[in-house]
C-alpha positions, 0 to 999 in steps of 0.5 A, spaced: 348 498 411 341 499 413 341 507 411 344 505 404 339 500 402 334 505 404 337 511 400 338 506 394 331 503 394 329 510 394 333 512 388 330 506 384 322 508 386 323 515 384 327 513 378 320 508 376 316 514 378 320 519 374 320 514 368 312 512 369 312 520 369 316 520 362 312 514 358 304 518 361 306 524 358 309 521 351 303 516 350 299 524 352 303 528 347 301 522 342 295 521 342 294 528 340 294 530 332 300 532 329 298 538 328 296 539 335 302 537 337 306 542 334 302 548 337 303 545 343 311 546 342 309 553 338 304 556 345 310 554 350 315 557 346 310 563 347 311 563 354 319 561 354 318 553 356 321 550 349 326 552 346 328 547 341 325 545 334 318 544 332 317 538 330 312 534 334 316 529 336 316 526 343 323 527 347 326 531 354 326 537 352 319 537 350 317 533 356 321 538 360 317 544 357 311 541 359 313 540 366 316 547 367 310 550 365 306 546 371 311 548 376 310 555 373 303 554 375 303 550 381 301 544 378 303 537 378 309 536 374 307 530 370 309 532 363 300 531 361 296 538 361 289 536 363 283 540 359 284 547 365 293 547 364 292 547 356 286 552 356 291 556 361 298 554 354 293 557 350 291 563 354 297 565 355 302 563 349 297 565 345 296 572 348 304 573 346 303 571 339 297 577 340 302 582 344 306 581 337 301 580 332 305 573 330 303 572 323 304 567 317 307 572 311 311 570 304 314 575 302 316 575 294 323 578 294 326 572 297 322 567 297 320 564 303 314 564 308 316 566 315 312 568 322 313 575 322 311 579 328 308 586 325 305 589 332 312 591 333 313 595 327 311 600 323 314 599 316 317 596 311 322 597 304 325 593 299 333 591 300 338 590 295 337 582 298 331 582 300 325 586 305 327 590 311 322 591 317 323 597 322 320 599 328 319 606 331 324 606 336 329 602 333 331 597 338 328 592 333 331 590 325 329 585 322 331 583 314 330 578 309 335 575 305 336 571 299 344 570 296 345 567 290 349 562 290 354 564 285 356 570 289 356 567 296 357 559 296 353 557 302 359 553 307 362 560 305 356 564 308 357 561 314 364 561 315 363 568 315 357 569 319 359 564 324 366 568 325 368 572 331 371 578 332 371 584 338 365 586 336 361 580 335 360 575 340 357 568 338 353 564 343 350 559 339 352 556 332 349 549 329 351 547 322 347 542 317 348 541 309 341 544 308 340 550 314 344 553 319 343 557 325 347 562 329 346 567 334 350 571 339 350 579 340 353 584 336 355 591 338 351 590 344 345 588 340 342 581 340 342 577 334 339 571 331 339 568 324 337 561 320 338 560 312 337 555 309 339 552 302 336 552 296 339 548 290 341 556 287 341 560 293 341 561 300 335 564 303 332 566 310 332 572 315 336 576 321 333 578 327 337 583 332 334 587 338 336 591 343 337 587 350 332 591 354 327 587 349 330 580 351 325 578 354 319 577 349 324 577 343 328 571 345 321 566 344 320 570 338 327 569 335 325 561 336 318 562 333 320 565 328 326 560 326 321 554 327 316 558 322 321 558 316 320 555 309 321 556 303 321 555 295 325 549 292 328 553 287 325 551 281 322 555 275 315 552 277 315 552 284 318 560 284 315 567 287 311 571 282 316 577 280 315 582 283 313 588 278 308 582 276 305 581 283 297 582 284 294 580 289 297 575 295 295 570 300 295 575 305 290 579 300 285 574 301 285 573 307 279 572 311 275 578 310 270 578 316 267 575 312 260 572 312 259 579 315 253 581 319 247 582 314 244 588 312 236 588 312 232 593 309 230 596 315 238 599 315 239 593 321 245 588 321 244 581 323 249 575 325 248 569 330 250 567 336 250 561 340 247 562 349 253 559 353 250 560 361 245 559 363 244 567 364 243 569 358 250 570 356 251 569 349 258 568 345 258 572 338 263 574 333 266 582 334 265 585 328 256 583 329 256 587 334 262 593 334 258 599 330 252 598 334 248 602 338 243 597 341 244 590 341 238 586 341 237 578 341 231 575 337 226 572 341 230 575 347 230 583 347 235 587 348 242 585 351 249 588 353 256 587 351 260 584 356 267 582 353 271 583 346 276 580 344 277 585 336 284 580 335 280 573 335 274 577 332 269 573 338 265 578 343 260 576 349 253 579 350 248 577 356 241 579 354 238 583 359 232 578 361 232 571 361 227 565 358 227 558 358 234 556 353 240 551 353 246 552 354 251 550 348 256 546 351 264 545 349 268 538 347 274 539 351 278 535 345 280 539 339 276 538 331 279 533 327 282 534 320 277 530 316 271 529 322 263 531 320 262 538 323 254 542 322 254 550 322 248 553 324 245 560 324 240 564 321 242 568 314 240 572 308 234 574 314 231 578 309 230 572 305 228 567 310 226 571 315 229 568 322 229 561 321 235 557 323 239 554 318 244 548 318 249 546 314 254 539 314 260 539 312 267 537 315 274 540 318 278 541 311 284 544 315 286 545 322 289 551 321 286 558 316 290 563 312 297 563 312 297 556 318 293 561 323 293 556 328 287 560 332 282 558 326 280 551 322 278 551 315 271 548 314 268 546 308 260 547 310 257 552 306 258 559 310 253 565 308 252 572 310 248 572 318 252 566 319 256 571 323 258 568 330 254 562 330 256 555 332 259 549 329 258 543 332 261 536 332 256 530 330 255 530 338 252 537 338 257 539 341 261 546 341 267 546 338 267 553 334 265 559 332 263 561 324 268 567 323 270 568 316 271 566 309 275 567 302 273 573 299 272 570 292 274 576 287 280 577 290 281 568 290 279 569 282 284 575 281 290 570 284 288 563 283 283 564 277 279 561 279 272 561 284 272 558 291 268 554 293 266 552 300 272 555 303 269 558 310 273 559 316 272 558 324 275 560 330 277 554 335 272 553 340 277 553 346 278 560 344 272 563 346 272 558 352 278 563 354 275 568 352 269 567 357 275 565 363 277 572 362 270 575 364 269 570 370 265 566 366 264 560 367 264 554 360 260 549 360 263 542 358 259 536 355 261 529 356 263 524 350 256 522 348 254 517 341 254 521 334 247 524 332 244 525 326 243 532 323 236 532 324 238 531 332 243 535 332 238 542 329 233 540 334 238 540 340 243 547 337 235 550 336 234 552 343 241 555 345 242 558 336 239 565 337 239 571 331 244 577 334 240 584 331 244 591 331 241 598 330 
């Protein structure tokens, strides 16, 4: 009697604890934006924890994936990632993402906009129905498709590509009056395809590889399944035809931008920001990577230590230190709408090496085509500004000034200029970078906001101008 009061009083206390567990990581998953929840469920679909709908809802599987990707790490399964855990999801979700060039592309013929793996391909042709991606080895297909209506009715769509036959094993199917799903193998080959519904069509994609693959190409499939939108089907909301297309969104993506200034002396210059006490010092990739001597004004010469040419960051170490600060991380990620400053030194052959700041806000958290790796801001970015810092209201780091809208391709396909639209990399970016090359990130406290005039005096000391010859 003894043993089973025991045993019944154990359950119960590990059945509280399981759901104190559950309700901790809830109340943590909510008290991220929406935005940032749902790129914690894209990472850990990267690293093959998560396969469920991208929803930025709280629910088991979520829970699950989060505890799965601590046990892989010898962590406690709790379900909260502490600010270590989540820097570890970006670094090895988004490398994934990076292995397979995962990028946010609408392809006109359908009328859809989808995550597309491009590394894994060499080309591309139209189709009867669509657009057909191929790759050189041929263990990967990939085609887009938009099937009127009036040729195929949707249920009727499904029917058919629901159905077995010997070649043709289905593993997995889900049915909804506005999308379906279905997956399983055929001919020795996986495959995996979404459709939705449009009010004069059915439109969505086919992706079939090799098993030898299955490994990456299953958290693909799922990425790219949750990455589907379309057009509604109205005459206003429709793509460009084809033969009238300038240029696309894709056209205008961030051009590297701000780029490095060219003086008159047939130098280039960005800024930059020190990130230990070392000498260490962060910068953009496209500063630095034609230079055959690396200087830092007011600091001498300095060494590359590490490049990461896919998130455009770069790692330099002036090779004699002075007296500087270091530029500290916020370990919470920006805020839509929260006040930000940019600081760096452009048009140097206009204003010498003075430091500038410029205020504005985070505008989006996300750069062209939802590229999670990048925030929209609307402070002014000019040529120089290249590597430099953003900062919160606190002075504290939480990016680095990548890019911008190229203006004359944006008046071709919008017609009109823009106007402040200036991109950086998310903080936590660099972070890892610095992670990868054994340093060390410094990471500031909370502190109370500050005024810009604050905010310059404290970004002073740690802002350096980066010179290439």
């Amino acid at each position: 009697m003894r043993v089973l009061i025991a045993s019944v009083l154990f359950l119960l206390s590990f059945s509280n604890l399981a759901f104190a567990n559950y309700n901790q990581s809830k109340n943590w998953f909510y008290s991220k934006d929406r935005d940032e929840r749902i790129v914690i469920q894209l990472l850990l679909i990267f690293t093959g924890d998560y396969v469920a709908i991208v929803d930025a809802a709280f629910g088991k599987r979520t829970y699950d994936a989060l505890r799965q990707f601590q046990l892989k790490h010898n962590e406690n399964p709790d379900g909260v990632l502490s600010e270590r855990e989540l820097r570890l999801l970006w670094d090895q979700g988004g490398s994934v993402m990076e292995k397979v060039g995962f990028e946010f592309r609408d392809d006109l013929s359908t009328g859809i906009t989808l995550g597309i793996p491009e590394s894994l391909f060499v080309s591309m042709e139209p189709t009867e129905r669509g657009t057909r991606w191929i790759d050189k080895n041929g263990i990967i297909e990939l085609e887009t498709l938009r099937i009127p209506q009036f040729e195929t009715s949707y249920e009727q769509l499904y029917r058919r590509l629901a159905a077995q036959n010997p070649n043709r094993r289905i593993e997995y199917k889900f049915f909804r009056n506005n999308n379906f799903i279905v997956s399983g193998t055929n001919r020795g080959k996986k495959f995996y395809l979404r459709m939705f519904r449009t009010r004069s069509d059915t439109r969505g994609f086919s992706l079939a590889w090799d098993g030898e693959v299955s490994a990456l190409m299953d958290r693909v499939s799922v990425a790219m399944s949750n990455s589907l939108s379309f057009y509604d089907g109205s005459e206003a909301a429709r793509p460009p035809q084809i033969q009238k297309r300038g240029p696309s969104v894709s056209d205008i993506a961030p051009t590297p931008a701000p780029a490095p200034e060219t003086t008159p002396q047939n130098r280039s210059s960005g800024s930059g920001y020190f990130v230990t006490a070392d000498g260490h010092i962060g910068t953009n990739q496209h500063v630095i990577e034609e230079c055959t001597r690396i200087r830092v004004a007011g600091f001498g010469p300095a060494r590359l230590v590490k490049a990461d040419e896919m998130n455009d960051l770069a790692i330099i170490q002036v090779e004699t230190t002075k007296p500087h600060s270091v530029a500290k991380f916020r370990s919470a990620p920006v805020r839509r709408g929260e006040e930000i400053y940019v600081l760096g030194f452009p048009f140097s052959d206009l204003l010498g090496n003075n430091l500038t700041i410029s205020e504005g806000i985070v505008s989006s958290l996300a750069g062209i085509g939802g590229d999670v790796r990048n925030f929209h801001l609307s402070a002014p970015v000019q040529p120089g500004n290249s590597g430099g810092p953003v900062l919160d209201a606190s002075g504290d780091l939480v990016g680095t000034v990548v890019a911008k809208l190229d203006a004359m391709k944006t008046l071709e396909l919008a017609g009109t200029l823009p106007e402040n639209v200036n991109f950086a990399v998310h903080g936590n970016m660099m972070a890892i970078l610095m992670s990868s090359a054994n340093i060390e990130p410094s990471y500031a406290a909370p502190t109370d906001d500050m005024s810009a005039a604050d905010v310059s005096s404290k970004a002073e000391s740690f802002t350096v101008q980066v010179l290439c010859n």
